[in-house]
C-alpha positions as CSV (number, residue, x, y, z in Angstrom):
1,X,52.9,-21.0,57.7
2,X,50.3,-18.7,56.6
3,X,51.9,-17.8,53.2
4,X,51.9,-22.3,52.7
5,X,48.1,-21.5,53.8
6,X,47.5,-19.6,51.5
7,X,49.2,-20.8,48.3
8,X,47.6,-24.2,49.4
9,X,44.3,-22.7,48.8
10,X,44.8,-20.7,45.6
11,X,46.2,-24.1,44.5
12,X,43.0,-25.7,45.6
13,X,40.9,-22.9,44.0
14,X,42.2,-23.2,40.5
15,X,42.0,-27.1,40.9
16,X,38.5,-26.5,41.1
17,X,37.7,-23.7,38.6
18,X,39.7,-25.8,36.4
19,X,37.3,-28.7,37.1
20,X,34.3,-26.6,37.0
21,X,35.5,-25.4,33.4
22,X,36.1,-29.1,32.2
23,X,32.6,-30.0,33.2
24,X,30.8,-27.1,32.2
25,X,32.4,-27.9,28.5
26,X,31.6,-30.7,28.6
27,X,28.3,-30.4,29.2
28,X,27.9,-27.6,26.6
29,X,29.9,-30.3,24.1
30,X,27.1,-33.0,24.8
31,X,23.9,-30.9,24.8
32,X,25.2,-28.3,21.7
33,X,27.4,-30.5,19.1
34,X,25.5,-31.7,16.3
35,X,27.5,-34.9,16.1
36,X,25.7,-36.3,19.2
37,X,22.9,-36.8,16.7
38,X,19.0,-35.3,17.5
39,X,16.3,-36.6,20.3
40,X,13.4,-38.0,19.8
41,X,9.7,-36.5,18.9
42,X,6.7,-38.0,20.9
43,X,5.4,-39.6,17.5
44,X,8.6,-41.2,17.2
45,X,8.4,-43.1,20.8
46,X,4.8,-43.6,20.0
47,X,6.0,-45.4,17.3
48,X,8.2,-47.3,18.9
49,X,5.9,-48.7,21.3
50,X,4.2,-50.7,19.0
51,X,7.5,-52.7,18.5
52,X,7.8,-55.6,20.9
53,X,11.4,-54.7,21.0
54,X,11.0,-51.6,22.8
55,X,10.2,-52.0,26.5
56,X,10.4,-49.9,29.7
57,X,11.6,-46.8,27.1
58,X,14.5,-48.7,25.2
59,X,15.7,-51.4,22.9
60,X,16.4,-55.0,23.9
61,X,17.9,-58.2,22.6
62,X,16.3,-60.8,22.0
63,X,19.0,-62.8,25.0
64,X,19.7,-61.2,27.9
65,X,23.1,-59.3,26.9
66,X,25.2,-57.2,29.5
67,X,26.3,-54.0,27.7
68,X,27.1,-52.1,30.7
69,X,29.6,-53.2,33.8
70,X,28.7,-53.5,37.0
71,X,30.3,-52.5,40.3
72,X,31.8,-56.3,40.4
73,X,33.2,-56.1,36.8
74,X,35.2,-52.7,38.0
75,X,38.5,-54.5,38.9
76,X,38.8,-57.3,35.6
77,X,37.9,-54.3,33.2
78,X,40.2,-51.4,34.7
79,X,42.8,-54.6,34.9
80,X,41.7,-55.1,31.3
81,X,42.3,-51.8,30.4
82,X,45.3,-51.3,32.0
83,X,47.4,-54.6,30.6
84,X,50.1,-54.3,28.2
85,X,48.9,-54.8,24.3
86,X,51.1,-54.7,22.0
87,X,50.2,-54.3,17.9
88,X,47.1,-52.2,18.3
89,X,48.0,-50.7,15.1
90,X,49.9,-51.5,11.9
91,X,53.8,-50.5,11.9
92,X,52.9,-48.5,8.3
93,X,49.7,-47.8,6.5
94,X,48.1,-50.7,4.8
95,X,47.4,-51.1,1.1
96,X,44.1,-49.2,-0.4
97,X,43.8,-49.6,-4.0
98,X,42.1,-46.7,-5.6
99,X,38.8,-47.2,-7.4
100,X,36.8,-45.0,-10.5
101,X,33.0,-45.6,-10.8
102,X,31.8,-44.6,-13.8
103,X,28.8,-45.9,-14.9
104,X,27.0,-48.6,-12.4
105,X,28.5,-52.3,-13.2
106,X,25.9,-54.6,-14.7
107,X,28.2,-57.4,-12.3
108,X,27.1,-57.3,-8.8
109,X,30.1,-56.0,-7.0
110,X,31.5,-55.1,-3.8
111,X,34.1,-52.4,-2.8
112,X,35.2,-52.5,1.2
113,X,36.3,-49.5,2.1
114,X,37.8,-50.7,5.5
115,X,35.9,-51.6,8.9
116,X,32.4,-52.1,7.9
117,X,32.2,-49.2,5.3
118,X,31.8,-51.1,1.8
119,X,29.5,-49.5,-1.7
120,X,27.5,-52.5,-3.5
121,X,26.5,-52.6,-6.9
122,X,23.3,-54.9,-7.3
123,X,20.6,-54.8,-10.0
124,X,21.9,-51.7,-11.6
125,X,21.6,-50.0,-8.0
126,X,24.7,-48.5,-6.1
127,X,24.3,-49.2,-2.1
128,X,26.5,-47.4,0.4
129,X,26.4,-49.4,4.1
130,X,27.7,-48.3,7.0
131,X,29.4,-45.6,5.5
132,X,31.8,-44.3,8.5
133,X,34.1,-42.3,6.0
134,X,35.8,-39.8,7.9
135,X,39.4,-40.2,10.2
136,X,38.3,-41.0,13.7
137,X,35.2,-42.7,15.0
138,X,34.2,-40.2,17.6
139,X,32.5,-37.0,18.3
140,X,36.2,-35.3,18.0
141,X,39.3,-36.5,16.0
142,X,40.8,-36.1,19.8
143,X,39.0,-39.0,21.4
144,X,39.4,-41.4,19.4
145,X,41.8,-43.4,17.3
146,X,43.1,-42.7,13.6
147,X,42.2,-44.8,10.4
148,X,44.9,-47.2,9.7
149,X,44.9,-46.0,6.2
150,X,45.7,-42.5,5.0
151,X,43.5,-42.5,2.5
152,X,40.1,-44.2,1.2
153,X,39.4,-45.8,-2.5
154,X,37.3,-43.8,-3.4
155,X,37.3,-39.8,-2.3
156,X,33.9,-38.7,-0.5
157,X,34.2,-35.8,-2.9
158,X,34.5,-37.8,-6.0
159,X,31.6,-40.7,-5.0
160,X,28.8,-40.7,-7.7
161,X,24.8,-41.1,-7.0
162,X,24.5,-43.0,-4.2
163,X,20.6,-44.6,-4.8
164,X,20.3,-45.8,-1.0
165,X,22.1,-46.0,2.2
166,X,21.8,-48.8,4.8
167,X,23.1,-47.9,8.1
168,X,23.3,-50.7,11.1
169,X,23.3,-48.8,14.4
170,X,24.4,-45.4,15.5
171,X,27.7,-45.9,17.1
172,X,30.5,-43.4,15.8
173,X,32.5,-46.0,13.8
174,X,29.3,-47.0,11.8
175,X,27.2,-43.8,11.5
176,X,29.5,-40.9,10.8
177,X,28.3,-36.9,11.2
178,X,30.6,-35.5,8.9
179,X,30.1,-38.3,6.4
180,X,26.3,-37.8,6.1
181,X,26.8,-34.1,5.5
182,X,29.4,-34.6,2.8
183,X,26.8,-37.4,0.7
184,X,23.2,-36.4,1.4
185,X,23.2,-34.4,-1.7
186,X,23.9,-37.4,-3.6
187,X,21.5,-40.2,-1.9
188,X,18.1,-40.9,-2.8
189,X,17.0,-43.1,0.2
190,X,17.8,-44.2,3.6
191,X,17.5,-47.3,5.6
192,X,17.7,-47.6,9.0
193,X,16.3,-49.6,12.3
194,X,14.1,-47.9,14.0
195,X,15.1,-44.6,15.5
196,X,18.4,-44.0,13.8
197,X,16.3,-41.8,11.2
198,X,16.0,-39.0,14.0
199,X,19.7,-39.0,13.7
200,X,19.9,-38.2,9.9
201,X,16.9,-35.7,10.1
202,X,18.8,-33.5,12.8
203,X,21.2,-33.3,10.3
204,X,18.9,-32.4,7.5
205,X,18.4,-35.1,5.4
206,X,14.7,-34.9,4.7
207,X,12.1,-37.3,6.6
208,X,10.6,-38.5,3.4
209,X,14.0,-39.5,2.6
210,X,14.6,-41.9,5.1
211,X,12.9,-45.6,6.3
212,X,13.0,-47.2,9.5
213,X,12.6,-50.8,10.1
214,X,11.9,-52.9,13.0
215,X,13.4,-56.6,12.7
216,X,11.6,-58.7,10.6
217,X,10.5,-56.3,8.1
218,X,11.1,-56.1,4.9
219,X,10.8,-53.1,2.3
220,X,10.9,-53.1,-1.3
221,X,13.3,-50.7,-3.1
222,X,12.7,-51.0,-6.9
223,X,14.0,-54.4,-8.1
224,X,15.7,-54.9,-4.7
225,X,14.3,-56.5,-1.2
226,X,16.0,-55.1,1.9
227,X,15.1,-56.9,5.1
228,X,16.5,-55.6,8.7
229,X,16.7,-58.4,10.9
230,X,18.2,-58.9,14.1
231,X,21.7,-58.6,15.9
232,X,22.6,-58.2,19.5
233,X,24.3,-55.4,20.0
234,X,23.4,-52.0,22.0
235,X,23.0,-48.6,21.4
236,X,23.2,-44.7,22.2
237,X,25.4,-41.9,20.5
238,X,25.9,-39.6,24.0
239,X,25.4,-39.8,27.9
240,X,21.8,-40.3,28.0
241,X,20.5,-41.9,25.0
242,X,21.3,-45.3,25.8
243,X,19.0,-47.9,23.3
244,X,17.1,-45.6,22.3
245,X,17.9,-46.8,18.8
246,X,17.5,-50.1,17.1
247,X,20.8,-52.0,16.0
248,X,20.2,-54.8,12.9
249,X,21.5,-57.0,10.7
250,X,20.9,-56.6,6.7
251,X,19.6,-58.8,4.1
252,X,20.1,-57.4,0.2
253,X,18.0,-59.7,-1.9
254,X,17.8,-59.0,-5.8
255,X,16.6,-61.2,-8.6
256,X,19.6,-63.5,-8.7
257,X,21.4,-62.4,-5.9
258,X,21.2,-62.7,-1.7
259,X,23.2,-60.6,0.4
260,X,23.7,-60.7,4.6
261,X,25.3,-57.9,6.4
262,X,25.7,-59.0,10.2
263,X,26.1,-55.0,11.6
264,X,27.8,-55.6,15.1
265,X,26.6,-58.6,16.8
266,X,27.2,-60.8,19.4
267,X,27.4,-64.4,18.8
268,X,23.1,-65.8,19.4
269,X,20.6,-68.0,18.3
270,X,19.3,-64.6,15.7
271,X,21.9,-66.2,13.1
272,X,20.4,-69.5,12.9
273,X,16.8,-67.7,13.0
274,X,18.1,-66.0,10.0
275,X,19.7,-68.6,7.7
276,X,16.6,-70.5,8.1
277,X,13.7,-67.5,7.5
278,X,16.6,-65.8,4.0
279,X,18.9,-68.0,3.6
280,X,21.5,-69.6,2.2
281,X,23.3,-66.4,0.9
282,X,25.7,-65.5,-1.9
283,X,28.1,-63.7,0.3
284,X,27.9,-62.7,4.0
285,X,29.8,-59.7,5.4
286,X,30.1,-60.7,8.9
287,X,31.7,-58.5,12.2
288,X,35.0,-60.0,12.6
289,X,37.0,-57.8,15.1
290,X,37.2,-55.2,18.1
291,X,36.3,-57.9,20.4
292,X,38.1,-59.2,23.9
293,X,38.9,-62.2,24.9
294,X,39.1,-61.4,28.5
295,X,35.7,-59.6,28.5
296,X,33.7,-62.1,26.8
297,X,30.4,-62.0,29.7
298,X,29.9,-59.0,27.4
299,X,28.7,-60.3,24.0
300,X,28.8,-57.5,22.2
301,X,31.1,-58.4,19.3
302,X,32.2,-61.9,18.5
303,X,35.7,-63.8,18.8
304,X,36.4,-64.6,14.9
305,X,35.8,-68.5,16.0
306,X,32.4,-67.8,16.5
307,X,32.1,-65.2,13.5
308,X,32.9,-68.3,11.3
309,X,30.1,-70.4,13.4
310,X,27.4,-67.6,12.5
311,X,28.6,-67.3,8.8
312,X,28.1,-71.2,8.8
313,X,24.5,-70.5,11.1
314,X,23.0,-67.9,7.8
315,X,24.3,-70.8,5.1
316,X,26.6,-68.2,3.9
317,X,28.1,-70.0,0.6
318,X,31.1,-67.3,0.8
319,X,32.1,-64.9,4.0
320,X,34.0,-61.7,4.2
321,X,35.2,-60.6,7.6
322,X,34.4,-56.8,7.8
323,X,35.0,-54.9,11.4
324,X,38.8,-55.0,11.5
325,X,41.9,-53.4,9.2
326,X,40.5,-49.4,10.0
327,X,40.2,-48.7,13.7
328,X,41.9,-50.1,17.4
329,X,38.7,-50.0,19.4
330,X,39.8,-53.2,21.5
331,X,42.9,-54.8,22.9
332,X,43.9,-57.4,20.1
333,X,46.5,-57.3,17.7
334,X,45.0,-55.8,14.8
335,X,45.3,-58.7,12.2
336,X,44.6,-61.3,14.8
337,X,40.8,-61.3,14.1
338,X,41.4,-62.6,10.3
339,X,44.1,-65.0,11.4
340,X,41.9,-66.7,13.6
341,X,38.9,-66.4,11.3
342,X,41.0,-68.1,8.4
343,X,42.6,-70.9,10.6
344,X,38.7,-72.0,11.8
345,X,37.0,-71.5,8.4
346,X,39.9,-73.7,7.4
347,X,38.6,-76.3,10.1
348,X,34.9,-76.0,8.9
349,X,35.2,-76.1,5.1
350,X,34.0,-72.1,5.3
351,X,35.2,-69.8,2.1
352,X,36.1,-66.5,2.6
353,X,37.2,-63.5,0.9
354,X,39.9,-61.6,1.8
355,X,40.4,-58.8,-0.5
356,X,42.4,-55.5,0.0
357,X,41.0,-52.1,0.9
358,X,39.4,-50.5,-2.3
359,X,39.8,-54.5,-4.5
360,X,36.5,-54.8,-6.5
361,X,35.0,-57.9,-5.2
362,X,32.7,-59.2,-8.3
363,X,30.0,-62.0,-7.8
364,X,31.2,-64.2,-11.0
365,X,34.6,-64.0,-10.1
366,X,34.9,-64.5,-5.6
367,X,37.9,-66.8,-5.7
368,X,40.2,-64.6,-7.2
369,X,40.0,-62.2,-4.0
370,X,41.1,-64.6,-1.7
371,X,44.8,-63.7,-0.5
372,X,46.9,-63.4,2.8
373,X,47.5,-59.6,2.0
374,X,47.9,-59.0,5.8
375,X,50.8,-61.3,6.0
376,X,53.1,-58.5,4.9
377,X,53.0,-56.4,7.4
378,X,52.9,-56.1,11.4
């Protein structure tokens, strides 16, 4: 009896050291990895509080929008969680076709590199947005899931001069650690919302480098008019930095050409705020996956119906569905979100582009990149 005694508590002991090493890890992971991004300076929050977006110490909507579950939500999202799914991922890796940029196309032109990664050429300028470039979109490759493609159209190593990057938010599978380290030597500018820049300076990009925008502004880059307007969306890179950066939507405006980029957004009335105020527009790259439809009290992402009701809400003349074909980050098959999104454009008269990973996508020419590609494979 006292040998069982004995062994029980050793047992118990290591259970807890074991524990105690876990957290203490963890904790040193959170507070020391550079991925987790940087913390604010008092100038920066002082800043801040001059937005009438910032309230209370974070950022808000502009519609009351549950990002977090509550104590009654517990037992639908562990059920959630917990329910069989089946085609998370593709059965083989998906087409990519690869791309060489030599000098910048006088076409305006867009090259999706998968989820909501994609390099525009507009007015002689090469844009990178969103560019989440690495293999998993996470603080380590072991928490998160791998790219459905093994390889990207264009290598990080072999991109050219990048004149400006627009980033959306600071979530893992938009703003990338790794990525920014491996291109800041090549881009001239940044654009962010506000508070994403403390992000890119902690990992050395230089503050002169880098502008943040509240919604509603707009700044002029050269022959080009970027505006950051808004999305509904949330927040925070780590445990404790919960909206303590803006999320937006894009507008690209040149001479001749208008742009929308919807970031990750719930559906809300900001779309029809923002087709009246910039548009109609040329092409609209709008969220279209990573959604659920069993969790919809949390509009964070849209169902694809209502991604084709807030292309129609910005007067987009021509839609392409970004979000999806990359990453599982939610419970739906992973082509569902365009086959949905096609069968309701159908129903609304709606054109959209479907091109491949890495297919040029050139202004004069849009209906040539409309194809079922996905049909091939499950």
């Amino acid at each position: 009896m006292k040998v069982a005694k004995r062994i029980f508590k050793i047992i118990l002991m290591g259970t807890s050291i074991s524990i105690a090493v876990v957290l203490i890890v963890g904790i040193l992971f959170v507070n020391f990895s550079p991925q987790f991004g940087g913390s604010h300076s008092e100038e920066a929050i002082a800043r801040f509080n001059a937005s009438k977006n910032f309230k209370e110490g974070q950022f808000w909507n502009l519609e009351f929008t549950q990002t977090t579950p509550s104590l009654s939500d517990l037992p639908k999202l562990f059920k959630e969680l917990s329910r069989e799914a089946s085609g998370l991922t593709p059965s083989k890796g998906l087409p990519v076709q690869s791309v060489k940029l030599n000098e910048a196309s006088k076409q305006t032109r867009v090259i999706w590199f998968g989820h909501s990664a994609f390099l525009l050429e507009i007015a002689g300028k090469r844009l990178l947005i969103d560019p989440m470039l690495s293999d998993v979109p996470s603080p380590h490759p072991w928490l998160g899931s791998e790219r459905f493609t093994k390889e990207l159209p264009i290598a990080i190593e072999d991109l050219p001069k990048i004149d400006a990057v627009l980033i959306s938010h600071d979530h893992y599978d938009h703003l990338d650690y790794e990525t920014i380290l491996k291109i800041k030597d090549k881009v001239g500018k940044y654009f962010t919302p506000l508070g994403v820049g403390t992000h890119l300076q902690a990992w050395g990009v230089p503050k002169e480098d880098i502008t943040e925008l509240d919604w509603w502004h707009e700044v002029q880059f050269d022959n080009l008019t970027f505006a950051a307007t808004p999305a509904r969306h949330f927040s925070g890179r780590g445990l404790t930095d919960a909206q303590k950066t803006l999320w937006a939507s894009w507008v690209i405006k040149s001479d001749s050409e208008n742009i929308f980029f919807s970031g990750d957004s719930g559906y809300g009335q900001h779309f029809k705020e923002i087709g009246n105020k910039y548009g109609p527009f040329d092409l609209a790259l709008m969220e279209c996956g990573q959604y659920n439809d069993h969790l919809t009290e949390f509009a964070i992402h849209m169902l694809p119906e209502e991604t084709a009701q807030a292309s129609v809400d910005v007067k987009a003349k021509v839609m392409m569905p970004v979000h999806w074909a990359s990453f599982s980050l939610n419970r739906h098959n992973w082509k569902e979100p365009v086959e949905r999104l096609v069968a309701k454009a159908g129903e609304m008269d709606l054109q959209v582009v479907t091109p491949i990973i890495g297919q040029v996508i050139e202004f004069n020419n849009l209906d040539s990149n409309i194809t079922s590609w996905w049909a091939d494979y499950e």
